[in-house]
C-alpha angles and dihedrals in degrees: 000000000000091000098057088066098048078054100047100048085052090062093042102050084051093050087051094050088051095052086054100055087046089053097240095122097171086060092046085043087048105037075045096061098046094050095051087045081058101046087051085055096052092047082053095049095056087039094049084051098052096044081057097046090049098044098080085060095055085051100049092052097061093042080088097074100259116132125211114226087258089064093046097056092046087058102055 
C-alpha cells in the first residue's frame, strides 16, 4: 500500500506540473496538494510499519521484571 501513494503523488506533482505550463494554476494548486497529501500518507504508512515492527521489542525487554518509571507509577 505504501507504495500506491508514492505512486500516486508522483502522478499528481506531474500533473501539476503539467496544469502550470498550460496556465490553469487552481487545477496545479489543486493536482499539488493531492499529490503532497499522498506523499504524507506514504511517509505514515512506513512510519506506521516500523513503530509495529518495533513494538514486540519494546515488549521483550520489560518480560524480565524490570518496570519503567511509567509502571511504576501505575502501581503506587
Amino acid at each position: 500500500m505504501p507504495t500506491f501513494w508514492l505512486i500516486l503523488a508522483g502522478i499528481c506533482i506531474v500533473a501539476a506540473a503539467g496544469f502550470l505550463l498550460r496556465g490553469e494554476f487552481n487545477a496545479a494548486f489543486v493536482a499539488a496538494v493531492i499529490g503532497l497529501v499522498a506523499w504524507f500518507l506514504n511517509y505514515r504508512a512506513q512510519v506506521s510499519k516500523s513503530l509495529a515492527e518495533d513494538e514486540p521489542k519494546h515488549h521483550d525487554e520489560h518480560k524480565d521484571g524490570e518496570y519503567s518509571d511509567e509502571e511504576e507509577h501505575l502501581e503506587n
